[in-house]
mmCIF file as Biopython writes it, N, C-alpha, C and O atoms, coordinates in Angstrom:
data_model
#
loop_
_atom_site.group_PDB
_atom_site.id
_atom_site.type_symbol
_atom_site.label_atom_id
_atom_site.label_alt_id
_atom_site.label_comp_id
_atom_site.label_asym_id
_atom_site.label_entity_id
_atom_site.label_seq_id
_atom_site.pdbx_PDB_ins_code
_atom_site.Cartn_x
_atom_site.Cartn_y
_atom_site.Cartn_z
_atom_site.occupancy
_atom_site.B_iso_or_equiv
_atom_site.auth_seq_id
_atom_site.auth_asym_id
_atom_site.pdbx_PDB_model_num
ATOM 1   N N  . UNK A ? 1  ? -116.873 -80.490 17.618  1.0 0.0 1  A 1 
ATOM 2   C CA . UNK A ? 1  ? -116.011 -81.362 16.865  1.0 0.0 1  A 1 
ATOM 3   C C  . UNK A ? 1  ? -114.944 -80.511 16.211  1.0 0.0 1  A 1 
ATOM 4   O O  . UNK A ? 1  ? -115.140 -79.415 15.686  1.0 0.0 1  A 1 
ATOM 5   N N  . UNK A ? 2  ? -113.829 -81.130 16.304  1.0 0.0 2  A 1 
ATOM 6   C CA . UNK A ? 2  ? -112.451 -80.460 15.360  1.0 0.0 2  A 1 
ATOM 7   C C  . UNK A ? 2  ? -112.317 -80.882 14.202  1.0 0.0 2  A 1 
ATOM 8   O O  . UNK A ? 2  ? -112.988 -81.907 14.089  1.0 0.0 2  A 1 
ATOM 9   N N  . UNK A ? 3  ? -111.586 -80.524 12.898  1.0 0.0 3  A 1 
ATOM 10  C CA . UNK A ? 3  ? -111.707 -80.914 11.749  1.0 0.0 3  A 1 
ATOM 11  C C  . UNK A ? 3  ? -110.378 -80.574 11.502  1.0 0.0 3  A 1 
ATOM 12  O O  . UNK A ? 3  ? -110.237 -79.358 11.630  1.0 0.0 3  A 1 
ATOM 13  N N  . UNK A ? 4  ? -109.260 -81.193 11.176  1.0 0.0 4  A 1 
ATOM 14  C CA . UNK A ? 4  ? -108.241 -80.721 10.755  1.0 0.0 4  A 1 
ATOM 15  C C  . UNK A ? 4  ? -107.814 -80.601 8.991   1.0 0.0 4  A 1 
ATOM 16  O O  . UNK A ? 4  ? -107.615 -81.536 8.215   1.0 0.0 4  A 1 
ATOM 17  N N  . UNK A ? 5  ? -107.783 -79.675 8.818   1.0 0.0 5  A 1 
ATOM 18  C CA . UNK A ? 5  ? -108.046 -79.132 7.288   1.0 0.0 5  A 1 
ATOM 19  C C  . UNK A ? 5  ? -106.597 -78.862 6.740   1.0 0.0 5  A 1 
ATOM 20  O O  . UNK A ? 5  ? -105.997 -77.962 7.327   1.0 0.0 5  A 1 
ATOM 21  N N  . UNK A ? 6  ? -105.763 -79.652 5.447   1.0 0.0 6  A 1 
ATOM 22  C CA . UNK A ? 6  ? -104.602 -79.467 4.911   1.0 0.0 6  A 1 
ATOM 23  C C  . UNK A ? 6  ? -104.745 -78.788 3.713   1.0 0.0 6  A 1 
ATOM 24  O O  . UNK A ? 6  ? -105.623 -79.332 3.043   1.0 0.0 6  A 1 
ATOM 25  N N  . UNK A ? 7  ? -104.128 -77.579 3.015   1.0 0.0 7  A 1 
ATOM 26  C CA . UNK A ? 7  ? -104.602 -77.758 2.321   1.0 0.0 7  A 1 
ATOM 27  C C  . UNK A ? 7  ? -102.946 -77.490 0.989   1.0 0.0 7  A 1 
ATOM 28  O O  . UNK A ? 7  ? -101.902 -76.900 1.265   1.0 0.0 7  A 1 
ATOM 29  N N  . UNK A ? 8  ? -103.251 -78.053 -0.129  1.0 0.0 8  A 1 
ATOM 30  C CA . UNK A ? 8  ? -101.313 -78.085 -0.662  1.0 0.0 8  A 1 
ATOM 31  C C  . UNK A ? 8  ? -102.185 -77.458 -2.149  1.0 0.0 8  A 1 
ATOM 32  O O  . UNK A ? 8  ? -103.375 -77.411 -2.462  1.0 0.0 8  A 1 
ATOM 33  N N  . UNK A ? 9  ? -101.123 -77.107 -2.706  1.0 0.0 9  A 1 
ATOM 34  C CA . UNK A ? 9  ? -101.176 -76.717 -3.901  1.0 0.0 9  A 1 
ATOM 35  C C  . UNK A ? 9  ? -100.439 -76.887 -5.381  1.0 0.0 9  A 1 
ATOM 36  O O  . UNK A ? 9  ? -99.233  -77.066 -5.211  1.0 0.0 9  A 1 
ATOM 37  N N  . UNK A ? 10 ? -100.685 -76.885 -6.295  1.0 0.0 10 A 1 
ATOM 38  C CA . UNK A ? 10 ? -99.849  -77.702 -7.476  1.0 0.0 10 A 1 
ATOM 39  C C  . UNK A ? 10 ? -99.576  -77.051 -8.271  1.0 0.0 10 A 1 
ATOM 40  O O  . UNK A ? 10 ? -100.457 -76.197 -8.368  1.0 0.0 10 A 1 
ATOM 41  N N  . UNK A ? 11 ? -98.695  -76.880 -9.097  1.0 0.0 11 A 1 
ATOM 42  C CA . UNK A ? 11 ? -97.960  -76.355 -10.414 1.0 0.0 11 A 1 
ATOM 43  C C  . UNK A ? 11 ? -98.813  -77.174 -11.507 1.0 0.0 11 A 1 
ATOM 44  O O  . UNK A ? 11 ? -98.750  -78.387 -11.704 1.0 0.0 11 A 1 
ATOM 45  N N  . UNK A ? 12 ? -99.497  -76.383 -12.069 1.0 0.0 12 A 1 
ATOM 46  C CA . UNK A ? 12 ? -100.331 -77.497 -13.115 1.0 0.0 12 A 1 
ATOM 47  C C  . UNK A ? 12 ? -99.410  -77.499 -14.351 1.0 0.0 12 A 1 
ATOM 48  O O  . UNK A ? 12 ? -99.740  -78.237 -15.279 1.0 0.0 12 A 1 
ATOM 49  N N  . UNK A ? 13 ? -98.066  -76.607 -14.492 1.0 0.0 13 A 1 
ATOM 50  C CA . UNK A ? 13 ? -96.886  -77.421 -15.459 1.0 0.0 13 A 1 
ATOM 51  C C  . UNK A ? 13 ? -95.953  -77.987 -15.046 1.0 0.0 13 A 1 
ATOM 52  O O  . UNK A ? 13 ? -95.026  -78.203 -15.826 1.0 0.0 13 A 1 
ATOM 53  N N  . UNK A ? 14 ? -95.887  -78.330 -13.983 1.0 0.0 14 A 1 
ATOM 54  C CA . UNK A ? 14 ? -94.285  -79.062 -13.311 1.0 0.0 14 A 1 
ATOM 55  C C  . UNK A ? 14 ? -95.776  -80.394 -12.838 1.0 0.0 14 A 1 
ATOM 56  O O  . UNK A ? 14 ? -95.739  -81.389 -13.562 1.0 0.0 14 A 1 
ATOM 57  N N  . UNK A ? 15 ? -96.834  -80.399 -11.851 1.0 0.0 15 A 1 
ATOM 58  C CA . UNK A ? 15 ? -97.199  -81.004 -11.252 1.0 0.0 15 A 1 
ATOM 59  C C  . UNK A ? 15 ? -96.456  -81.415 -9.978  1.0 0.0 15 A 1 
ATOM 60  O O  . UNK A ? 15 ? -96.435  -82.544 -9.487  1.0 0.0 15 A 1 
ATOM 61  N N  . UNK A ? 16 ? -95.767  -80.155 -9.461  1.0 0.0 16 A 1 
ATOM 62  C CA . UNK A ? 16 ? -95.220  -80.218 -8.021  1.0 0.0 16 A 1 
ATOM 63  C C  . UNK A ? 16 ? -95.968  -80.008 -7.423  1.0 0.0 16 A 1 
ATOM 64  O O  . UNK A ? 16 ? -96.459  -78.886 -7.550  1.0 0.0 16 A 1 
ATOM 65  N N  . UNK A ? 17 ? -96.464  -80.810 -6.530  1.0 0.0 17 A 1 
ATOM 66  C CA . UNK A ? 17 ? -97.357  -80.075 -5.257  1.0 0.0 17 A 1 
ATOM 67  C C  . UNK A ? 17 ? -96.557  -79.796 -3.696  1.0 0.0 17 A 1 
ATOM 68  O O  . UNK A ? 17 ? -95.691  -80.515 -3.197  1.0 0.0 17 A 1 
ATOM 69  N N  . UNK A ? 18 ? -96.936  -78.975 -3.324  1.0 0.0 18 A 1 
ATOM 70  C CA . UNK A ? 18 ? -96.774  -78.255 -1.729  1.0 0.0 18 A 1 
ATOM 71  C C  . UNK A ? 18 ? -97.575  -77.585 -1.236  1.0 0.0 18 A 1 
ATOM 72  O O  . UNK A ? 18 ? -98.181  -76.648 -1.756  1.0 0.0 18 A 1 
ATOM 73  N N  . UNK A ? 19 ? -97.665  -78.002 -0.156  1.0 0.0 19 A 1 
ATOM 74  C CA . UNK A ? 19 ? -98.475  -76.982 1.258   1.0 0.0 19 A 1 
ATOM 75  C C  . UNK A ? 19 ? -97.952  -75.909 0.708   1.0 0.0 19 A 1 
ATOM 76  O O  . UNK A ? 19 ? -97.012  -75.602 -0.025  1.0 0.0 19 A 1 
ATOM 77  N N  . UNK A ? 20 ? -99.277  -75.180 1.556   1.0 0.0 20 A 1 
ATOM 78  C CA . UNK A ? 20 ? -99.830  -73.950 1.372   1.0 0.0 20 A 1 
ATOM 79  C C  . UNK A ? 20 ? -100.237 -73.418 2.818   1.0 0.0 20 A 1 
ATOM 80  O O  . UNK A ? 20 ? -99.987  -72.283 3.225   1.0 0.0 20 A 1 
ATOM 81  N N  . UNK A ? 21 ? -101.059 -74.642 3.695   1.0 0.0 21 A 1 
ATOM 82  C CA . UNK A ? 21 ? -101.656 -74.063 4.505   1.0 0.0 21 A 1 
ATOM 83  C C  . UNK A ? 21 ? -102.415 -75.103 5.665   1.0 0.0 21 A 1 
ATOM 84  O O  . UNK A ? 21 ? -102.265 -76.249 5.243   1.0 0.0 21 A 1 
ATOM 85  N N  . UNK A ? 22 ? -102.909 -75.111 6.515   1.0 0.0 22 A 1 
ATOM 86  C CA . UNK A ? 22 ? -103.081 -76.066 7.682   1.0 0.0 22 A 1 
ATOM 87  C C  . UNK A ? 22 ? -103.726 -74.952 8.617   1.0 0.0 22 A 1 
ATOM 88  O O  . UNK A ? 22 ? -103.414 -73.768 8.740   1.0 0.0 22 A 1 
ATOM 89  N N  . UNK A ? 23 ? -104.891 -75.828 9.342   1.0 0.0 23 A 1 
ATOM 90  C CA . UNK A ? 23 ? -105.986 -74.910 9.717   1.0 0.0 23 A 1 
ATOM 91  C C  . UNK A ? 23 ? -107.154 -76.065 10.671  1.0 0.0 23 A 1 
ATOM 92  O O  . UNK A ? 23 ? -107.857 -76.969 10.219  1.0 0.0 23 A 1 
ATOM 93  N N  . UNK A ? 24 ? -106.996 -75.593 12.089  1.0 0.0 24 A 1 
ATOM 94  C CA . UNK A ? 24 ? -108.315 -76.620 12.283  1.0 0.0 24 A 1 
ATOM 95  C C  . UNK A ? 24 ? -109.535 -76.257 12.614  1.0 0.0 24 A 1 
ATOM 96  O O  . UNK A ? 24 ? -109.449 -75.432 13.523  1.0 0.0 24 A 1 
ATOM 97  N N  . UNK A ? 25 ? -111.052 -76.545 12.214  1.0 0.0 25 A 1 
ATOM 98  C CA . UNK A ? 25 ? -111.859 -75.959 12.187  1.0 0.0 25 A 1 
ATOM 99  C C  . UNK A ? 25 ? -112.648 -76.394 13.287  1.0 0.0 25 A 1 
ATOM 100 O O  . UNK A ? 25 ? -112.235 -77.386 13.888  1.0 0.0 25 A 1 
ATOM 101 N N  . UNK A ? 26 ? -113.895 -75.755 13.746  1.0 0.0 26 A 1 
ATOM 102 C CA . UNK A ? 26 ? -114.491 -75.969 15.331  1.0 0.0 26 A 1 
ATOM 103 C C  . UNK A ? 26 ? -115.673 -76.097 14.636  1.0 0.0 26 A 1 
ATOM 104 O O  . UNK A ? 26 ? -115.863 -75.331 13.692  1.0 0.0 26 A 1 
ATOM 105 N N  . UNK A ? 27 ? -116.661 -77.078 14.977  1.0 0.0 27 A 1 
ATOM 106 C CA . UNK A ? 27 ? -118.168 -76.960 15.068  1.0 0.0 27 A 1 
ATOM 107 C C  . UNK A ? 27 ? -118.703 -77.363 15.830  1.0 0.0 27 A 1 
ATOM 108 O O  . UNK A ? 27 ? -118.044 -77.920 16.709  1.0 0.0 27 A 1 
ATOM 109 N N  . UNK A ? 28 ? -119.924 -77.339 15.941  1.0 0.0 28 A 1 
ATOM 110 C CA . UNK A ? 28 ? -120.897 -77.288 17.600  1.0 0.0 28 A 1 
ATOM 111 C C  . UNK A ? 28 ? -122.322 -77.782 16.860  1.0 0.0 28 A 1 
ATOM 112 O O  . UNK A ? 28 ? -122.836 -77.289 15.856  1.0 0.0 28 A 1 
ATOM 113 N N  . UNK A ? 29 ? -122.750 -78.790 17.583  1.0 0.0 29 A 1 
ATOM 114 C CA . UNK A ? 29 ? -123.986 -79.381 17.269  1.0 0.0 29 A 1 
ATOM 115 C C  . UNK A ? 29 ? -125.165 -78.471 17.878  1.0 0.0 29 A 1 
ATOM 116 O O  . UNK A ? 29 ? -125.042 -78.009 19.012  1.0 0.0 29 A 1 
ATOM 117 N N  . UNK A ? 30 ? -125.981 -78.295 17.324  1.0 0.0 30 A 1 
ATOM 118 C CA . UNK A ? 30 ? -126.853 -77.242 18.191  1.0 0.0 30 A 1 
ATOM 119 C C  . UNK A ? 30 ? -128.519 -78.081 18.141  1.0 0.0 30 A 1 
ATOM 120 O O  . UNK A ? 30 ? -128.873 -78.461 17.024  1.0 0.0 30 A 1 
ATOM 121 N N  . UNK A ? 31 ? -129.295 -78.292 19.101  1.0 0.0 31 A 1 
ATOM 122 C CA . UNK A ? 31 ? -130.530 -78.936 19.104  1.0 0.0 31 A 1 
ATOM 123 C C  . UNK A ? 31 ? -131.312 -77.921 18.284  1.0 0.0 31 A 1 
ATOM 124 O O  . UNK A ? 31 ? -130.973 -76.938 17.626  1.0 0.0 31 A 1 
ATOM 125 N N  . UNK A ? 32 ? -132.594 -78.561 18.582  1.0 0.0 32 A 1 
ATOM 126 C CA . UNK A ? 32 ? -133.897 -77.970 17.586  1.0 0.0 32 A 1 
ATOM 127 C C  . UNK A ? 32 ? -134.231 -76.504 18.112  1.0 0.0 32 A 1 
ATOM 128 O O  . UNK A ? 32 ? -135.307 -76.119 17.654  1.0 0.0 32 A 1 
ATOM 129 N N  . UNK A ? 33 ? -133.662 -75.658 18.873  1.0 0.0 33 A 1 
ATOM 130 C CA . UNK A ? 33 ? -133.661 -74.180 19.555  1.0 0.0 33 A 1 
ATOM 131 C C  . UNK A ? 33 ? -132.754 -73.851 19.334  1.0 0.0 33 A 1 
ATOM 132 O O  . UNK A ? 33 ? -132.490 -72.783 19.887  1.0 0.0 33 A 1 
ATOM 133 N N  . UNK A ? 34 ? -131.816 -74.346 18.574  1.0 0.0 34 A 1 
ATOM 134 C CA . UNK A ? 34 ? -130.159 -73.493 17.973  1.0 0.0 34 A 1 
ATOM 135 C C  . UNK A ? 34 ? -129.041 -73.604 19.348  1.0 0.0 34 A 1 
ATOM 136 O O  . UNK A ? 34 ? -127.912 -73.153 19.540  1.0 0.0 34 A 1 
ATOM 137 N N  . UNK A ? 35 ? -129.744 -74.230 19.959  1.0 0.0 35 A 1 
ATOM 138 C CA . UNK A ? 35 ? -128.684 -74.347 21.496  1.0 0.0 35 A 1 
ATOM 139 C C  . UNK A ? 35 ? -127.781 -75.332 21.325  1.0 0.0 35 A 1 
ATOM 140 O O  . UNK A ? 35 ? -127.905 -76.377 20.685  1.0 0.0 35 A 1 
ATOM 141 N N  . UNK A ? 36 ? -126.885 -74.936 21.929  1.0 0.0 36 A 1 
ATOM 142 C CA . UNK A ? 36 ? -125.445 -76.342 21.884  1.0 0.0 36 A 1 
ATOM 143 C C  . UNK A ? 36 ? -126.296 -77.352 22.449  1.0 0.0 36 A 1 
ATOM 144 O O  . UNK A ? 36 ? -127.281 -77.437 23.182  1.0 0.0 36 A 1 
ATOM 145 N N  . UNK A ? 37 ? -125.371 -78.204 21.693  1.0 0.0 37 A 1 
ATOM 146 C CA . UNK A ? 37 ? -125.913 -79.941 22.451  1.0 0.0 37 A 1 
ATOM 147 C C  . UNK A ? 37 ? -124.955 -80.854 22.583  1.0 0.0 37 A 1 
ATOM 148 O O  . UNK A ? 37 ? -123.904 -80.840 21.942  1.0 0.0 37 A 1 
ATOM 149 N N  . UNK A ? 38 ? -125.331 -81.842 23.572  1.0 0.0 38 A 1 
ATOM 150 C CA . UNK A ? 38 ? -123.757 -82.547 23.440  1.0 0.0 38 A 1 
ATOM 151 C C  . UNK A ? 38 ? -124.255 -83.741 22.461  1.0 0.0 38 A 1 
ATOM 152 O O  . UNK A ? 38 ? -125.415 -83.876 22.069  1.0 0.0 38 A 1 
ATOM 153 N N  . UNK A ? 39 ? -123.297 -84.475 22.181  1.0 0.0 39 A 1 
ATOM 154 C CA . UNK A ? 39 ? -123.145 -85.452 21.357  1.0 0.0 39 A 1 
ATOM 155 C C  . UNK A ? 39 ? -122.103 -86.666 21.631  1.0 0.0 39 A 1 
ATOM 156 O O  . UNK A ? 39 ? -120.978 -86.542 22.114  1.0 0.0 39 A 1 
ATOM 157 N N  . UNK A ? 40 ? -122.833 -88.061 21.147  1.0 0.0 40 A 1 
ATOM 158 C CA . UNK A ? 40 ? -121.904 -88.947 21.458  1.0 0.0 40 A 1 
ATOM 159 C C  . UNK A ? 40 ? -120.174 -88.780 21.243  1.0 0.0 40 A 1 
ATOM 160 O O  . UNK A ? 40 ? -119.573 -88.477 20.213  1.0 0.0 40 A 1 
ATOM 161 N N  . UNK A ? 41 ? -119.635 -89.092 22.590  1.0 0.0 41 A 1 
ATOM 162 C CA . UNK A ? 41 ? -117.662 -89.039 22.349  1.0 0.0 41 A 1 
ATOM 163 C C  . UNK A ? 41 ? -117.268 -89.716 21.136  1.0 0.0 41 A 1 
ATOM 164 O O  . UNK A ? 41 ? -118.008 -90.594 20.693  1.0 0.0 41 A 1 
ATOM 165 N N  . UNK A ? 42 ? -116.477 -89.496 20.702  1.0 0.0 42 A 1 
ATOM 166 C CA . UNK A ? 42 ? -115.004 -90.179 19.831  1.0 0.0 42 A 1 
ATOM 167 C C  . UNK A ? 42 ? -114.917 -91.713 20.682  1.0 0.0 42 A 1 
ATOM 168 O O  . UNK A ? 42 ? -115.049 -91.808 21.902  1.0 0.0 42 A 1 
ATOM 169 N N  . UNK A ? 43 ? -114.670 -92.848 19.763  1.0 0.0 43 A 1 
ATOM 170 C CA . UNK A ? 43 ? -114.139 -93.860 20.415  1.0 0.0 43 A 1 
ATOM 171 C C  . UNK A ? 43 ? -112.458 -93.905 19.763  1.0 0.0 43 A 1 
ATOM 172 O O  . UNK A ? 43 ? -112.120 -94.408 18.691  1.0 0.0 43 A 1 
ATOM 173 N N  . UNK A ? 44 ? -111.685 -93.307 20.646  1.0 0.0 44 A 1 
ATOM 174 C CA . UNK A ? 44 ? -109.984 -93.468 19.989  1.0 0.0 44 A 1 
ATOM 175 C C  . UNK A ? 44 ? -109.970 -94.924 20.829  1.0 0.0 44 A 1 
ATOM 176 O O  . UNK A ? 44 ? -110.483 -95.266 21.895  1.0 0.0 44 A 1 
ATOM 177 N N  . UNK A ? 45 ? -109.056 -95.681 19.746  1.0 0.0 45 A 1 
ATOM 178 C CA . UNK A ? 45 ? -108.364 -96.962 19.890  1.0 0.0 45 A 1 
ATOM 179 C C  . UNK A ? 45 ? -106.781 -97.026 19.331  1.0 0.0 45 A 1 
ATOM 180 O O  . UNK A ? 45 ? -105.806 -97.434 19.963  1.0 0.0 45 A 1 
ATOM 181 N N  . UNK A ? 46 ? -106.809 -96.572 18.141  1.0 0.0 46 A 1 
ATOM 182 C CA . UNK A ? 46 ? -105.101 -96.554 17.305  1.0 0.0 46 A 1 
ATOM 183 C C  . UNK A ? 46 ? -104.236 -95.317 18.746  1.0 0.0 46 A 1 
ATOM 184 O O  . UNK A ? 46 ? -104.595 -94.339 19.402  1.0 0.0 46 A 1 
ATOM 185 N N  . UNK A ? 47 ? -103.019 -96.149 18.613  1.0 0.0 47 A 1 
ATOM 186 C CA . UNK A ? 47 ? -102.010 -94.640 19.293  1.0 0.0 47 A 1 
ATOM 187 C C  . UNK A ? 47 ? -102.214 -93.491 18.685  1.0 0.0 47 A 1 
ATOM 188 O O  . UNK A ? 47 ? -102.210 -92.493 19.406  1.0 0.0 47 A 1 
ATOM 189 N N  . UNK A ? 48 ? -102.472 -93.292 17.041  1.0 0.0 48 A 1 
ATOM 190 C CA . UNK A ? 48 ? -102.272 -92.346 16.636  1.0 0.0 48 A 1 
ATOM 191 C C  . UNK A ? 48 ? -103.543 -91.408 17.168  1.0 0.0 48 A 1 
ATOM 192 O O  . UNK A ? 48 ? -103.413 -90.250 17.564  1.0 0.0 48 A 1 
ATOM 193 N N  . UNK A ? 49 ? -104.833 -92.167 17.092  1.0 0.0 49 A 1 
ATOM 194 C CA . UNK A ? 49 ? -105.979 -91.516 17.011  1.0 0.0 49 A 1 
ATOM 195 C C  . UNK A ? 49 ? -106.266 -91.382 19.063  1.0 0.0 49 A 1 
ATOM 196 O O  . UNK A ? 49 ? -107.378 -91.067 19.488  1.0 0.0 49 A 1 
ATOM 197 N N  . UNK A ? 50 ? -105.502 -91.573 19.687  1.0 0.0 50 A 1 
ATOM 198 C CA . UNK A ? 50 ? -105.154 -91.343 21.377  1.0 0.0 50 A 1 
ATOM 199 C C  . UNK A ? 50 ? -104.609 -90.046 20.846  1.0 0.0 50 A 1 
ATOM 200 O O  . UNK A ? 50 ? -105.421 -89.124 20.930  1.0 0.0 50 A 1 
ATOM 201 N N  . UNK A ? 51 ? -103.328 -89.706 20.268  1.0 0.0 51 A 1 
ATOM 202 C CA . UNK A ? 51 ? -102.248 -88.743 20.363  1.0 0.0 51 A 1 
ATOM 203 C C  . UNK A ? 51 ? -103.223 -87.366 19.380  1.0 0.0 51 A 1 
ATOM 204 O O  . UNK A ? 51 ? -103.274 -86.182 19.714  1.0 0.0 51 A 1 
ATOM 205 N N  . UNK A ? 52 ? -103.758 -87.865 18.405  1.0 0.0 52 A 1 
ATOM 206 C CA . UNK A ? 52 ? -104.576 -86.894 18.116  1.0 0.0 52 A 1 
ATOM 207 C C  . UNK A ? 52 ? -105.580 -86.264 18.859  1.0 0.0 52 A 1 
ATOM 208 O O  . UNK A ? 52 ? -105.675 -85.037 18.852  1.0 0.0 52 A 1 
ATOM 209 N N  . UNK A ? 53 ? -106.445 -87.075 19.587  1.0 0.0 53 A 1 
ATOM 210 C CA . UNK A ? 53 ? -107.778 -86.468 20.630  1.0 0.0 53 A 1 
ATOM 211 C C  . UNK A ? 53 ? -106.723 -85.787 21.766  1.0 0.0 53 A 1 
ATOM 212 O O  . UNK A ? 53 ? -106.988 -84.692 22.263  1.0 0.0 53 A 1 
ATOM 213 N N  . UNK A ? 54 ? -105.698 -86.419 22.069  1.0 0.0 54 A 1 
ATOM 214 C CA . UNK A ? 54 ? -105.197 -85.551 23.545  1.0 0.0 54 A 1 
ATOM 215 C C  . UNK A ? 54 ? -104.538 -84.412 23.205  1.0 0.0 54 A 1 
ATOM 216 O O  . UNK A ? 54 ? -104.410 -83.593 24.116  1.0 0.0 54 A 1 
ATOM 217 N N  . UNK A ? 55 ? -104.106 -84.148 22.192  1.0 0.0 55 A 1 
ATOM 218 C CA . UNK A ? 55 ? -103.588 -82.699 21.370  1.0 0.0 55 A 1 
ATOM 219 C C  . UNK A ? 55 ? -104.839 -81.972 20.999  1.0 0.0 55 A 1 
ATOM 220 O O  . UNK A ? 55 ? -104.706 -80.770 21.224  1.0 0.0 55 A 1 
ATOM 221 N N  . UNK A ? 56 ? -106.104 -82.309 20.467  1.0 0.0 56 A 1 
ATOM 222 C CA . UNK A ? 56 ? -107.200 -81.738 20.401  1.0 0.0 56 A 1 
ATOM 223 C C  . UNK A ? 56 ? -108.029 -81.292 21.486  1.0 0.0 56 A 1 
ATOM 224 O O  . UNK A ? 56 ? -108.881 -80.406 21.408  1.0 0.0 56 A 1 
ATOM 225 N N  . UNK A ? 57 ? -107.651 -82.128 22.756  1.0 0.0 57 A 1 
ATOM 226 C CA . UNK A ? 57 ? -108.367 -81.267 24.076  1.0 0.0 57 A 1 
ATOM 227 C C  . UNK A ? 57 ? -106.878 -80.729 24.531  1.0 0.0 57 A 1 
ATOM 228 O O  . UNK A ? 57 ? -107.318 -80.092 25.488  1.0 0.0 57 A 1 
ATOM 229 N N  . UNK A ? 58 ? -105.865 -80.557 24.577  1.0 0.0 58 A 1 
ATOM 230 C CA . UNK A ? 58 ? -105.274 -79.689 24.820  1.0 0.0 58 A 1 
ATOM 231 C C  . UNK A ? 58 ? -105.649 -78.208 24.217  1.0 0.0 58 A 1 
ATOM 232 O O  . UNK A ? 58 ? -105.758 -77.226 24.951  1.0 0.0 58 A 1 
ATOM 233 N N  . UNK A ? 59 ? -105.816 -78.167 22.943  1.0 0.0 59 A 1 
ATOM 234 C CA . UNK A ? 59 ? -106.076 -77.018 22.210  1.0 0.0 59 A 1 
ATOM 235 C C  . UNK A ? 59 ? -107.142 -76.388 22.571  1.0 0.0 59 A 1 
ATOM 236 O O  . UNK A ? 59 ? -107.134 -75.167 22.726  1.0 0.0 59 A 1 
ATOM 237 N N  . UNK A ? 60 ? -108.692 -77.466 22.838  1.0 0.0 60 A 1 
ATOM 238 C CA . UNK A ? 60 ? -109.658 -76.788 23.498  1.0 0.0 60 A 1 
ATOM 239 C C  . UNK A ? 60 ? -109.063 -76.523 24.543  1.0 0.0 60 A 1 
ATOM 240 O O  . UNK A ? 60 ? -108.494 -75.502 24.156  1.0 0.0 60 A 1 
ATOM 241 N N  . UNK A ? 61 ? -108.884 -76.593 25.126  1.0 0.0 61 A 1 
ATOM 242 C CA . UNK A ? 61 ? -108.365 -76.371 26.644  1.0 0.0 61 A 1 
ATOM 243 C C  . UNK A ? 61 ? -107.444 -74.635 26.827  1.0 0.0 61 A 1 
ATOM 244 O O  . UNK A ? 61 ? -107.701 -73.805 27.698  1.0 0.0 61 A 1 
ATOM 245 N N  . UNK A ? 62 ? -106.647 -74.531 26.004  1.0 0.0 62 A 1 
ATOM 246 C CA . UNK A ? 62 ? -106.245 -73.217 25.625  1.0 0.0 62 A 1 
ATOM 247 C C  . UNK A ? 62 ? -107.311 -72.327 24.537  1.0 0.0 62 A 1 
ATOM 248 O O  . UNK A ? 62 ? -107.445 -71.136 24.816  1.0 0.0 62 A 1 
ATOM 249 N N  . UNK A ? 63 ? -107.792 -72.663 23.762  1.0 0.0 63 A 1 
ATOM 250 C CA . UNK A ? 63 ? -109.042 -71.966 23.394  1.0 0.0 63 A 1 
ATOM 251 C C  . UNK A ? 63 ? -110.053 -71.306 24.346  1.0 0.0 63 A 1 
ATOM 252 O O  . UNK A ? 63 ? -110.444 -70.143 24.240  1.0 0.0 63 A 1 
ATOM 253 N N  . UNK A ? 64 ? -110.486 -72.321 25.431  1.0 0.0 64 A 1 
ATOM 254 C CA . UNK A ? 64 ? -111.315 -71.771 26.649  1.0 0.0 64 A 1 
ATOM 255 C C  . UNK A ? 64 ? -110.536 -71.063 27.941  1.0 0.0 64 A 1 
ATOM 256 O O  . UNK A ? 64 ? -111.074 -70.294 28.738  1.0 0.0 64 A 1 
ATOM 257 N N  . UNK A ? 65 ? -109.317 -71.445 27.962  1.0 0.0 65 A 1 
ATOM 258 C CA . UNK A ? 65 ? -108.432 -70.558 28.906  1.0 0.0 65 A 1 
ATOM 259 C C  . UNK A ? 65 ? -108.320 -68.823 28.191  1.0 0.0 65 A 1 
ATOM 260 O O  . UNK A ? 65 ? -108.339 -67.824 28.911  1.0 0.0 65 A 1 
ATOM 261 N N  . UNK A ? 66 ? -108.223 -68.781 26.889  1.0 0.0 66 A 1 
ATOM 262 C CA . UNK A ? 66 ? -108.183 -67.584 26.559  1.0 0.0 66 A 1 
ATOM 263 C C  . UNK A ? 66 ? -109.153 -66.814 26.228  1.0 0.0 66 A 1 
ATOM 264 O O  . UNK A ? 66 ? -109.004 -65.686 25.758  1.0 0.0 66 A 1 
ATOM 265 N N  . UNK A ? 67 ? -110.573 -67.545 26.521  1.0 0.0 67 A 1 
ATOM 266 C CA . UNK A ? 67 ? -111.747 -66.964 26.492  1.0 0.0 67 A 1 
ATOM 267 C C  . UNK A ? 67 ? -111.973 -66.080 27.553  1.0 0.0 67 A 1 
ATOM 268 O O  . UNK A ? 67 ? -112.416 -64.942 27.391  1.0 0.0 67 A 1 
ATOM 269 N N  . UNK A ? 68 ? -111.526 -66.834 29.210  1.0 0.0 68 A 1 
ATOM 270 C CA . UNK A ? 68 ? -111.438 -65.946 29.850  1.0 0.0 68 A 1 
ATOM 271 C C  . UNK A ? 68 ? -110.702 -65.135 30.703  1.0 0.0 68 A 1 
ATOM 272 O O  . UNK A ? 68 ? -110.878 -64.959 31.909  1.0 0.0 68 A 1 
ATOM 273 N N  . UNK A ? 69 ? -109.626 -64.521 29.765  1.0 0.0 69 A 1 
ATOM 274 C CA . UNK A ? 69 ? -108.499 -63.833 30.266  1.0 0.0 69 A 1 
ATOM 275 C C  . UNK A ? 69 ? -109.285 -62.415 29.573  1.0 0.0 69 A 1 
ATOM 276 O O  . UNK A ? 69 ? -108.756 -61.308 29.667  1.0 0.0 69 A 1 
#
C-alpha cells in the first residue's frame, strides 16, 4: 500500500502556514511467517481516485524497474 504524506508548517506568530515537504510511503502486509501477502485491491470509482491509483502503479512500476538495473 502507498500512503501519500503532506506535510506544511506554521508561523505560530503570523499563523502562515506552508509546505515544507511531500513524501510517499510503501508498506507491505506480511502473513503470520513475516512473509509478504497479498491483500484485497483498492476499489477506485471517483476520476480523481482512477488518476491517483494509475500514477501510483506507475511509480511502482519504476520503483521495481530500478530494482533491477
Amino acid at each position: 500500500m502507498e500512503i501519500g504524506v503532506r506535510v506544511d508548517a506554521e508561523n505560530p506568530q503570523t499563523g502562515e502556514t506552508f509546505h515544507t515537504a511531500s513524501a510517499y510511503l510503501t508498506f507491505v502486509a506480511l502473513d503470520s511467517h513475516g512473509k509478504p501477502t497479498k491483500v484485497p485491491g483498492l476499489i477506485v470509482e471517483t476520476e480523481d481516485q482512477k488518476r491517483r491509483h494509475a500514477a501510483a502503479v506507475q511509480r511502482r512500476d519504476i520503483r521495481l524497474h530500478k530494482r533491477l538495473i
